[in-house]
C-alpha positions as CSV (number, residue, x, y, z in Angstrom):
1,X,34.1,9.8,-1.6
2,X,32.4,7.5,1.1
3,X,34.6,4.3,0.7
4,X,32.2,2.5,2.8
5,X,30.1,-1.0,2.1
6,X,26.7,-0.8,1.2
7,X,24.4,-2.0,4.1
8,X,21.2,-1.8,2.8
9,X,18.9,-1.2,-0.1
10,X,15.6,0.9,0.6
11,X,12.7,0.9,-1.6
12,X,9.8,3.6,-1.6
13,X,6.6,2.3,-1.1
14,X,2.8,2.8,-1.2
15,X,2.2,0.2,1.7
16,X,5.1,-1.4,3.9
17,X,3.2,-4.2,5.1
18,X,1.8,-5.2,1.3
19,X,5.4,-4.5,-0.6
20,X,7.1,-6.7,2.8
21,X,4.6,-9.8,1.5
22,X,5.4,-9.3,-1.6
23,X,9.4,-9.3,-0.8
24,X,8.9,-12.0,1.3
25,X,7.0,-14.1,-1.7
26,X,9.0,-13.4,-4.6
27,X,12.0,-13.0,-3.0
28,X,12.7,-14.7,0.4
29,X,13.3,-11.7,2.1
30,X,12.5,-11.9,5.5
31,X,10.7,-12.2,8.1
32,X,10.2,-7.9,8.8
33,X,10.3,-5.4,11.7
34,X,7.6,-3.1,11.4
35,X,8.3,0.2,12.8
36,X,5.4,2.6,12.0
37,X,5.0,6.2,11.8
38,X,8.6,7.0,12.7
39,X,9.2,10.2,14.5
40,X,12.4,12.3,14.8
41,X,13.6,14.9,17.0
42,X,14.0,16.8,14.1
43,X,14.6,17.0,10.6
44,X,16.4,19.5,8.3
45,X,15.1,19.0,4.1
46,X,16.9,21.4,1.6
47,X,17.5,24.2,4.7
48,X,13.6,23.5,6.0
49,X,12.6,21.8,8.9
50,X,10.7,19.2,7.9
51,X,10.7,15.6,10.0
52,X,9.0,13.3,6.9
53,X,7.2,11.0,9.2
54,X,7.5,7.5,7.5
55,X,7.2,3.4,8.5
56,X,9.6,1.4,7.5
57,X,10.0,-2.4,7.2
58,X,12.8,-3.9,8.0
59,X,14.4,-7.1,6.9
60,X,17.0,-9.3,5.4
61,X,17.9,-10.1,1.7
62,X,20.9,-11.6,1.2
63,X,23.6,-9.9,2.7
64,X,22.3,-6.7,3.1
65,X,18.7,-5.3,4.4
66,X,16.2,-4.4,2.9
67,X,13.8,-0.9,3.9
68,X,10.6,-0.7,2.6
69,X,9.7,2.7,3.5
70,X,6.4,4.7,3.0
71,X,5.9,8.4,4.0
72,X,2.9,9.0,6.1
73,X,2.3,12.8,6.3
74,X,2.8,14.8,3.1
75,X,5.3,17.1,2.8
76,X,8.6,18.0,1.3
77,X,10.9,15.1,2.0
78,X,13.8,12.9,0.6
79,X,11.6,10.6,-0.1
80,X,8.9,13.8,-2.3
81,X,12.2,14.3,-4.2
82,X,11.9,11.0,-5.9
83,X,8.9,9.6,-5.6
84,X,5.3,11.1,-5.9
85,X,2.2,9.6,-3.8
86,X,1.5,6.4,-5.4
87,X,5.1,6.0,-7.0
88,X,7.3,3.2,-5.8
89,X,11.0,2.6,-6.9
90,X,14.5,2.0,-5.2
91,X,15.4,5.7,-2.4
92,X,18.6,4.6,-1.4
93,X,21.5,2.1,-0.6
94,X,22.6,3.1,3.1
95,X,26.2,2.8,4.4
96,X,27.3,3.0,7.9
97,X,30.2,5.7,8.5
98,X,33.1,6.2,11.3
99,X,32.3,10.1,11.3
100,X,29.1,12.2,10.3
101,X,31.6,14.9,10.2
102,X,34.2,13.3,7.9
103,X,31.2,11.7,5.8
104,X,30.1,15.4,5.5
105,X,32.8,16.8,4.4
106,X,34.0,13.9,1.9
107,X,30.5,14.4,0.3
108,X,31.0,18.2,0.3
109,X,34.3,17.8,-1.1
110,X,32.7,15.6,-3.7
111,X,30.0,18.0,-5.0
112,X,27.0,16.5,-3.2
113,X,24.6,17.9,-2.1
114,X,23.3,16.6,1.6
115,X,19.1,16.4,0.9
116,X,18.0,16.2,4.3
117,X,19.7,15.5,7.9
118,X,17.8,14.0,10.9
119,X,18.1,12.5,14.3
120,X,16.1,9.9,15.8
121,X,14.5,10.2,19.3
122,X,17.5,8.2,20.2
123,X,20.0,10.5,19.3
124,X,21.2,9.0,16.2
125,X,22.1,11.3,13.0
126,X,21.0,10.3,9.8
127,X,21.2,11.7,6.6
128,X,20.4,11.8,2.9
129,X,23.1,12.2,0.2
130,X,21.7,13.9,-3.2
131,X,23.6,10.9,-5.7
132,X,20.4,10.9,-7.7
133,X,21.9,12.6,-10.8
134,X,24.9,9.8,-11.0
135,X,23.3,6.9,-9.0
136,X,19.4,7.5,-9.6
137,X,19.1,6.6,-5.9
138,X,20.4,8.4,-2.8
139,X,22.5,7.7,-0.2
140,X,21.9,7.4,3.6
141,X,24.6,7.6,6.2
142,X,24.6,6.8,9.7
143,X,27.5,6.5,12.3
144,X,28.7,3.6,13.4
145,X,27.1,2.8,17.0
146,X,26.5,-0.4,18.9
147,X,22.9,0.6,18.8
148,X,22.7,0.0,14.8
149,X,24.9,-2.6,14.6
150,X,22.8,-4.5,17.1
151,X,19.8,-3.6,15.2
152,X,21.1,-5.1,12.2
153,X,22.8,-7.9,13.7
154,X,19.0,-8.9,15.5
155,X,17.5,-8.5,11.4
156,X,20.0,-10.7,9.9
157,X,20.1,-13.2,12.9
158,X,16.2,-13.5,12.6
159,X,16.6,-14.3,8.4
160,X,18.8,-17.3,9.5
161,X,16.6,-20.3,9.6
162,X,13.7,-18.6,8.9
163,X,10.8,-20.9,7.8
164,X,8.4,-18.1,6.7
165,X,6.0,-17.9,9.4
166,X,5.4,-15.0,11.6
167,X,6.4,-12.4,8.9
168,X,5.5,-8.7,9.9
169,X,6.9,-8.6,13.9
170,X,6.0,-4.9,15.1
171,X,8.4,-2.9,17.0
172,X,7.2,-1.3,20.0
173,X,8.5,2.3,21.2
């Protein structure tokens, strides 16, 4: 189906900010980009329009980063599939694909279902694969840009060295 890598690992949260200092504590993940109250130019859950405003947290573990997401407006959302208000627990492992078309139809092909479909205001497609049943976590695909790979690139360079001061650095819009 998708033969990509695994980028990332996102975890549902109650509080970004409280489940990044814990991360960083416990596991020396670090230091975290804060982006809060995330809004799309739209947002398509099970056929609905729905944009699932969230914050996310942002930082490296390892190899890969880690999300620590919390939705900020209820609604129906990828995230409501899982996770109830006050629930936390692994979403999703994210991988980074050449073609949202191909990565469609491979998924279609396969017998998943695509949970919900969204574009950032800067024109990047996202979306939610329904691997629940086999995985117990989704999976988030995003094409390949210079845009994300920079984003991840300024994460992992900011883990390197890091002597665990300034941990939460806000991203500004």
């Amino acid at each position: 189906m998708l033969n990509y890598p695994i980028v990332q690992v996102a975890y549902h949260v109650c509080d970004s900010v409280k489940a990044a200092e814990k991360m960083a504590k416990l596991y020396g993940a670090g230091p975290f980009f804060l982006n809060e109250r995330i809004e799309l130019e739209w947002g398509i859950h099970r056929g609905r329009e729905q944009k699932f405003l969230h914050t996310s947290a942002f930082g490296q573990w390892g190899s890969v980063m880690l999300e620590l997401l919390q939705q900020d407006e209820e609604g129906p959302s990828p995230f409501r599939d899982m996770y109830a208000p006050g629930e936390e627990g692994i979403h999703h492992t994210a991988m980074i694909v050449d073609s949202m078309a191909s990565a469609y139809a491979d998924c279609e092909a396969a017998g998943y279902e695509i949970a919900a479909k969204a574009m950032t205001l800067n024109g990047a497609e996202f979306a939610f694969v329904d691997t629940v049943s086999e995985l117990g976590h989704m999976i988030e695909i995003y094409e390949r840009s210079e845009g994300l790979l920079g984003f991840y690139e300024m994460v992992r360079q900011a883990s390197i060295n890091w002597d665990g001061s300034d941990l939460i650095r806000r991203l500004g819009r």
